[in-house]
N, C-alpha and C positions, 0 to 999 in steps of 0.2 A: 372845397376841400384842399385843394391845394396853396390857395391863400393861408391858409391854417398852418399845414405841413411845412412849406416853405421857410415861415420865420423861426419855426419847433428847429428845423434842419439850419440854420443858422445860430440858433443860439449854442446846439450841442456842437456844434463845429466851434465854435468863439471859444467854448467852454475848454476842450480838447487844447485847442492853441495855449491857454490861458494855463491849463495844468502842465503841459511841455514845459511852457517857458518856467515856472515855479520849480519844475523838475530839476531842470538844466541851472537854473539860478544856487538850488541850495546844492547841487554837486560843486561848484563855482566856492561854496561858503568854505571860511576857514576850517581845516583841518582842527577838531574837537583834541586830536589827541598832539596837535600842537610837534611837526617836526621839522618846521622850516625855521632854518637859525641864522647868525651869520655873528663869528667870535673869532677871539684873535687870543694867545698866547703872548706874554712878552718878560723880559728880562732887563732890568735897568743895571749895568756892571759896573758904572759909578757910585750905585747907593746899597747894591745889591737885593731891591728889594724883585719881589714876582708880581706879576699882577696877569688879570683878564677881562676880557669886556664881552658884552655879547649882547644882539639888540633880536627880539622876533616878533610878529603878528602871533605871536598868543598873549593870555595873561600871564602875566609874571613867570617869566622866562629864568630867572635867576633861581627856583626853586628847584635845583636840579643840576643845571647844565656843568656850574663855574666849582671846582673844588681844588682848594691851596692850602699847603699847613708850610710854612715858614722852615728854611733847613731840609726840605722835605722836596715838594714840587708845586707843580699845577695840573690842572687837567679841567678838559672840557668835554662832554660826552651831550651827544646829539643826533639828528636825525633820527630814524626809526630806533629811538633810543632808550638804551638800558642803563638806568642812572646808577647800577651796581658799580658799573667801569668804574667810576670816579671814585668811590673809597677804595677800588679794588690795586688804582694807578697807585693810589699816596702810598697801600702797603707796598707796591713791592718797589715804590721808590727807596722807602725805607729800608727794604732787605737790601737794596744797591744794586737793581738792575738798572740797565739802560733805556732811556725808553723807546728806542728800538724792539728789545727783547721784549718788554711790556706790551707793547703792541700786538706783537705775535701771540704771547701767552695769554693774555686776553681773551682772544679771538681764540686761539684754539679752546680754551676751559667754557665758552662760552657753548653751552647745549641746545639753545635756540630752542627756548621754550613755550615761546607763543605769548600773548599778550591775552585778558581775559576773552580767552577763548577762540580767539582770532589770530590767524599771521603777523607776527611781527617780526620780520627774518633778520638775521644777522647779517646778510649780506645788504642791506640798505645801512648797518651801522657808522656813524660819522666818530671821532674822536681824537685827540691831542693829550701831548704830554710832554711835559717841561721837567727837567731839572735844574737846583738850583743854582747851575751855571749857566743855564739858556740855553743846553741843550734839549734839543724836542725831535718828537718822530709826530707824525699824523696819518690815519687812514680814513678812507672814503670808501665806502663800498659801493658795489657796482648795480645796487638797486637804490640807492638813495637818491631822492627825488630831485629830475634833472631843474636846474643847471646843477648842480653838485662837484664838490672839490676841492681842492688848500694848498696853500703857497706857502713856502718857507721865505724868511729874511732872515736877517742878520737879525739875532737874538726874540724872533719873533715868529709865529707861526699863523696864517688866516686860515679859518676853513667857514663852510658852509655850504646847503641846501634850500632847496625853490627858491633860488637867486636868478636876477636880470639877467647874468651871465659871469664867463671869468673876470669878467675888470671888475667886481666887488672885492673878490679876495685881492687882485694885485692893487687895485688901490690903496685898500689897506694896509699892507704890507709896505708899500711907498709910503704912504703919510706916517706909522709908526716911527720909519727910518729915516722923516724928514725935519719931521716935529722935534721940537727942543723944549727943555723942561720936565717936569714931573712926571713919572710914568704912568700917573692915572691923567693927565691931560695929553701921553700920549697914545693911553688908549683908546679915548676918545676922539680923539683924531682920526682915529683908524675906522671907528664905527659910521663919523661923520663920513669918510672919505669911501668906506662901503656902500653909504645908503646915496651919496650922489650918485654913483654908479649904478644907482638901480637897486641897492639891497634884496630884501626880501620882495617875492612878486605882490606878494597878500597885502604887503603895507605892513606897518610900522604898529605898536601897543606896548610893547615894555623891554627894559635894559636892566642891565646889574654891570655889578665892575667890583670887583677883589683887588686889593694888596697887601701883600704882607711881608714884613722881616721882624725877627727875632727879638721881642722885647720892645718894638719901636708904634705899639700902639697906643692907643689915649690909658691915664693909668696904670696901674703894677703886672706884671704878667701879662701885657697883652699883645699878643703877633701879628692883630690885623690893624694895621695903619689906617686901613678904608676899605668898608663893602656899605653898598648903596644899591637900593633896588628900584625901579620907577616899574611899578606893576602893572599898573594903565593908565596910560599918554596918549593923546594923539600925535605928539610930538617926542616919544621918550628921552631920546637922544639928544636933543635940545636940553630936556629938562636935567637930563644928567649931567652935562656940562654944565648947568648952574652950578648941579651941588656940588660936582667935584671942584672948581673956582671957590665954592663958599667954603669948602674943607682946605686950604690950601693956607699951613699956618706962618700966623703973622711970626712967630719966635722961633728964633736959633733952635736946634736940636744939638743934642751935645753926642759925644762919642764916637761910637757906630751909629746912632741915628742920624748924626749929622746931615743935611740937605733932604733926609726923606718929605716923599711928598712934596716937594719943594720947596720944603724951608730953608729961610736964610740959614747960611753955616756960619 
């Protein structure tokens, strides 16, 4: 009998170990609702144009996060995040606040309504706001998932959450400020200069990058210079530097667009 029993009592124990580890595995797996980010603000006062970049371990990261209207501002809204913020930033950039005051109005109008059906608290909110002279405010709340937090530069702003640590944002913020050339190659700098630091803990799957000024896109009426989204990469950030390199135009711009994007003037 107990020849019997013994290997019964070894299987259900293998079994047991085998369901922990499976357990502990898909606690480990990406976050479904996707709130680990790492984006940066910036302002080019040569060409005047805005732009953003943002790189996460979810799908298509740029569905959401990055919002610019030209004349207007920027904003990036993130971690345990409410993608209301960002049309909510460009109005009252529009009305002429600061985004200082944007920041706080936000947060206070914000009722912290929950997510279907579950906590999604406003005190883990991440979020950024540019106007179009490179001024910005940024908040981090004090539940947003650690490493968490954001640096300002000189016409530029890093934030993000389930980062290796602080030297993602100050890196980026250093490479924004060191990097020469088009403002969407130095966005990209900055993404590159975050993810060697360790970026996101989860790893790497998709980027996006805005820019805009007034009249100075492809065709009549249009404000966005460049938005590019690489929805899933195993490399996004690589792959985004292609396209921003391959949008980078061979002819003069005339006017006020002069040098956008990097074109010859």
């Amino acid at each position: 009998m107990d020849r019997e029993i013994r290997p019964l009592a070894l299987a259900l124990a293998l079994g047991a170990v085998l369901l922990l580890t499976a357990a502990g595995t898909r606690a480990q797996q990406v976050d479904p609702a996707g709130t680990g980010t790492f984006s940066i603000l910036g302002y080019d006062p040569a060409t005047g144009e805005l732009g953003a970049a943002v790189q996460s371990r979810v799908f298509s990261v740029g569905n959401g996060v990055l919002w610019a209207e030209a004349e207007t501002g920027i904003a990036a809204t993130q971690a345990i995040v409410d993608v209301g913020y960002g049309p909510k930033a460009l109005a009252l950039l529009r009305a002429g606040l600061t985004p200082e005051a944007i920041v706080k109005a936000i947060l206070d109008s914000d009722s912290d309504p929950g997510y279907s059906g579950q906590a999604w608290p406003k005190a883990g909110r991440q979020f950024a706001v540019m106007d179009p002279k490179g001024n910005y405010a940024a908040h981090t709340g004090p539940q947003a998932t650690t490493w968490a937090g954001n640096k300002g530069g000189k016409y530029c702003t890093a934030q993000g959450n389930i980062l290796a640590g602080e030297a993602v944002v100050t890196n980026m913020v250093k490479a924004f400020e060191e990097t020469t050339g088009a403002l969407s190659l130095r966005l990209v700098a900055a993404l590159e200069a975050g993810q060697a630091a360790g970026g996101d803990t989860r790893g790497q799957q998709s980027a996006a990058l805005i820019v805009v000024k007034k009249d100075c896109g492809v065709w009549l009426h249009n404000d966005t210079v460049l938005r590019l989204q690489v929805d899933d990469n195993p490399e996004p950030i690589k792959e985004m530097r292609r396209l921003v390199e391959k949008s980078i135009p061979r002819r003069a711009m005339r006017g006020a667009c002069a040098g956008v994007n990097g074109a010859p003037k």
